[in-house]
N, C-alpha and C positions, 0 to 999 in steps of 0.2 A: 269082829276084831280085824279080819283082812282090810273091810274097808275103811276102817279108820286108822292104821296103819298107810294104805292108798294114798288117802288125805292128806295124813302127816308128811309123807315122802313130797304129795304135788303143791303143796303150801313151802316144800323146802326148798324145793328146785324152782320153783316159781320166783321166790324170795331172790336166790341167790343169781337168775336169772337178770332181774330188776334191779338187783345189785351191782352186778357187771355193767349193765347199760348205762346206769346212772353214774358210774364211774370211769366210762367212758363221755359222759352229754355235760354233764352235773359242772365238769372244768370252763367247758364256755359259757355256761348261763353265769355262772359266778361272774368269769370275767367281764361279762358284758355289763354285768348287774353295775359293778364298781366301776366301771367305764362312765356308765352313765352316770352313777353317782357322781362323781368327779368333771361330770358335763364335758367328759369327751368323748359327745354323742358322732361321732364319723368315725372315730374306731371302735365303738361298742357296733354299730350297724356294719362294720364289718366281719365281729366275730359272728354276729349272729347270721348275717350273710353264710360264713361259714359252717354255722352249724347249720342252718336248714340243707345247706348241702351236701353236709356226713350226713344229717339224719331226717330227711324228710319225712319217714312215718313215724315218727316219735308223737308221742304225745302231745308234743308244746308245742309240735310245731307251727299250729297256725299262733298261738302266742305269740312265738319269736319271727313271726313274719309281719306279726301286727307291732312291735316291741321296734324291728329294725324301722321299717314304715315311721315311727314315733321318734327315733332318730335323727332320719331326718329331714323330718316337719323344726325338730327342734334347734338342727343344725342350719337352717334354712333353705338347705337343697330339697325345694317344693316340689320338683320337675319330679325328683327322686322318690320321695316321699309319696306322691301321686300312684307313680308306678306300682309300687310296692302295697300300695294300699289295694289300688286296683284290682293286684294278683290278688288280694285275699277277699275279695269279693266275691271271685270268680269259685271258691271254695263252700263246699258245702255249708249253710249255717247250724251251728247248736245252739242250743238254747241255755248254757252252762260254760263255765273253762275247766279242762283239766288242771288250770295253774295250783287249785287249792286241793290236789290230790296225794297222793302218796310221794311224788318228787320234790314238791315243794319241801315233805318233812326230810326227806335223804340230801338232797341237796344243800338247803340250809340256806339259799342265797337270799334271804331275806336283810333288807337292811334295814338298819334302826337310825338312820340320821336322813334318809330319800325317801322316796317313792319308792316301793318294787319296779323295776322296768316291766315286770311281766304281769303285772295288774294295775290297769287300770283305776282310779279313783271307783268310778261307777262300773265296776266290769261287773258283766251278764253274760253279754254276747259280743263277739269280738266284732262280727260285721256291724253291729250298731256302735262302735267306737269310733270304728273304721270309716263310718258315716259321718259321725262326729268331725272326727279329723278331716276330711277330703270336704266337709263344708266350710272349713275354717278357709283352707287351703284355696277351695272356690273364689269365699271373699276376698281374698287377700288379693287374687287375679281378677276382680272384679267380673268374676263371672256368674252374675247375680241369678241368671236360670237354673245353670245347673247347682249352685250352693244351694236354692230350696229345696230342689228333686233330692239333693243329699241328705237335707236335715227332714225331709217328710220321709223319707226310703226308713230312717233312722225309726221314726214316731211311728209308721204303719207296719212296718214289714220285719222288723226287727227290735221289738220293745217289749221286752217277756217281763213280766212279774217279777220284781225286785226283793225277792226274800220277806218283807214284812210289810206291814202299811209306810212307816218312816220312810223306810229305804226307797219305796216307788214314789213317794212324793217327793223326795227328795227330787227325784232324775224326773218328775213333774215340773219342778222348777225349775232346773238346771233347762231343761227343754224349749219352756215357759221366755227365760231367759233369749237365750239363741233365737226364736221367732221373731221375738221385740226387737234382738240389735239387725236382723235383716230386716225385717220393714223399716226397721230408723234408713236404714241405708237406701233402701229404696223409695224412700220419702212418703210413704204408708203411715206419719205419726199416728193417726189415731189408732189402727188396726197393731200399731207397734204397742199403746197400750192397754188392750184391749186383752192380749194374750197374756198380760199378766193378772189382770184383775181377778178371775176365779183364785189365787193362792194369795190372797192378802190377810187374809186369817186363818193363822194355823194352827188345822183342827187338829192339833196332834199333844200326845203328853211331851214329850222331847223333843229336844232342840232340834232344827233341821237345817243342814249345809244349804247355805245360800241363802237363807229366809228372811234372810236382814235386807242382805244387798239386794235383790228384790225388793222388798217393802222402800226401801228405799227410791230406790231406782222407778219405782210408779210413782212414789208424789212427785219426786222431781218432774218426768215426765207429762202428768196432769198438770203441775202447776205449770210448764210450761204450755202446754196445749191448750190448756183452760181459763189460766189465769187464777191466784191463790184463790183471791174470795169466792169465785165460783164454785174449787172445788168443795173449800171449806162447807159450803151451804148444801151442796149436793150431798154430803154424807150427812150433815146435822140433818136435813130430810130423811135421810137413807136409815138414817138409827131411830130415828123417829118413827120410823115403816115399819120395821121388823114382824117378822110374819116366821110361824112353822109349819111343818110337817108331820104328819103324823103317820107311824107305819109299827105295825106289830113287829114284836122284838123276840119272838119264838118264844117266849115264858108267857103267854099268855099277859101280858103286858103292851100296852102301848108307848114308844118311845118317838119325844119330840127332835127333829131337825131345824134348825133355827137359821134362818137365812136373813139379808137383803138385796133389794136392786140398787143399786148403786153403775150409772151411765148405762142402762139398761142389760147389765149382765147379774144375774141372780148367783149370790155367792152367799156361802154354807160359811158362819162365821163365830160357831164354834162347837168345841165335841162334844159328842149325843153324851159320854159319859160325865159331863157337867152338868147339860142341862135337859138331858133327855127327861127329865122328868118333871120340868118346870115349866108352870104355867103363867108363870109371871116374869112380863115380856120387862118389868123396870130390871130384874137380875141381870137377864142377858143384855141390855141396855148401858149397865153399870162397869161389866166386863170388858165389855165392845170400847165402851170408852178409855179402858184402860191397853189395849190393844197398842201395838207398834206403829202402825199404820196412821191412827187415829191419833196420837204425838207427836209424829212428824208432819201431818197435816196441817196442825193448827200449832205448832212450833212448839208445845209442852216441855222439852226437855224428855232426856230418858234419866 
């Protein structure tokens, strides 16, 4: 009885604790939230400025050190934005954000017409944002070395497991993406589309952020690299190929992966829960043709 009594008391004080703080922090994350919403990102990067230095050991804090940083990139003070990124490199990585913890629900500063400033699109991990962002920032100063060293720091060192299959493929292509327009820059065409080809067919049940403009973005790409008729013929080969995989599926079962080569990269082009059990290569043929990819190739219409 004493100890749960104990409990009851350290859950209270704990509470009422977290309460005062948040009623103390909770004013400027708001205001900055609406700042930004309103894109008057040079005074939201100053409240936030100011909150990291009431409250450095808060929670959010690397959040709102990545949030002011995002500021501004968006206000176009780079010089700034660099800075600030920088400092939060220098900060231990997690593999998570506090932003969708207990202050998110106290605070409230979520908006219904923006972005959250304090979550990212793809948020994970902050330093792989932060990567993100100081490689844009690279390009834009044409500083074509270190913009890769940012966008590889980003893909090796900081790319944790994105909550479910959709979610990591998603930030596969998002990734995917980013490669392709640094090599376009660096005059790399083919290697720019090269790094898109593995996501042309998406193995997934739902829709995935970016998967259009992708699929998109490589035919263009191809047909200019290749020229249309070529590429056309190179896939009418390529479906023509189709070849599987075969690998046990833990139920004592064998389940097929169905792939082809297509410019010499072997790409998975469609989900095992389709056709993992199909031996007949005209289905996945029939599919393939009905593909995205596969319509803007040979001009279809969608």
């Amino acid at each position: 009885m004493n100890r749960i009594v104990f409990l009851l008391l350290f859950v209270a004080i704990s509470s009422k604790s977290f309460s005062q703080n948040e009623s103390e922090t909770c004013p400027y994350l708001k205001k900055a939230a609406e700042l930004f919403c309103d894109e008057k990102y040079a005074t939201s990067a100053r409240v936030l400025k100011k909150f990291s230095d009431l409250f450095s050991t808060h929670m959010l804090a690397q959040e709102a050190l990545y949030a002011e940083g995002l500021c501004y990139y968006n206000s176009g003070k780079i010089k700034k934005a660099s800075k600030v990124l920088n400092e939060l490199m220098k900060l231990q990585s997690y593999n998570d954000a506090d932003t969708f913890g207990y202050s998110i629900l106290l605070c409230n500063y979520l908006q219904n017409d923006c972005k959250n400033i304090l979550i990212p699109d793809f948020l994970v991990n902050l330093q792989h944002e932060a990567c993100i962002l100081l490689f844009h920032i690279a390009m834009k100063e044409k500083s074509y070395d270190e913009a890769y060293n940012h966008l590889d720091d980003a893909q090796r060192y900081y790319r944790y497991w994105y909550g479910c299959g959709t979610n990591d493929m998603q930030e596969s292509i998002r990734l995917a993406m980013l490669f392709s327009d640094y090599f376009d820059v660096v005059n790399k065409k083919d290697t720019a589309v090269f790094e898109l080809l593995p996501h042309l067919f998406e193995p997934s049940a739902f829709p995935i952020t970016n998967y259009e403009d992708l699929v998109k973005m490589t035919a263009v790409k191809l047909k200019t690299l290749y020229g249309e008729r070529a590429v056309q013929e190179a896939l009418t080969t390529s479906v023509s190929n189709i070849f599987y995989e075969s690998t046990p599926d833990g139920h004592g079962h064998v389940a097929h992966s169905w792939y082809i080569r297509f410019y010499g990269k072997k790409i998975k082009i469609a989900p095992d829960y389709l056709f993992g059990k199909t031996d007949n290569p005209a289905d996945v043929q029939n599919y393939l043709r009905q593909s995205l990819f596969y319509s803007i190739v040979f001009n279809l219409g969608i």
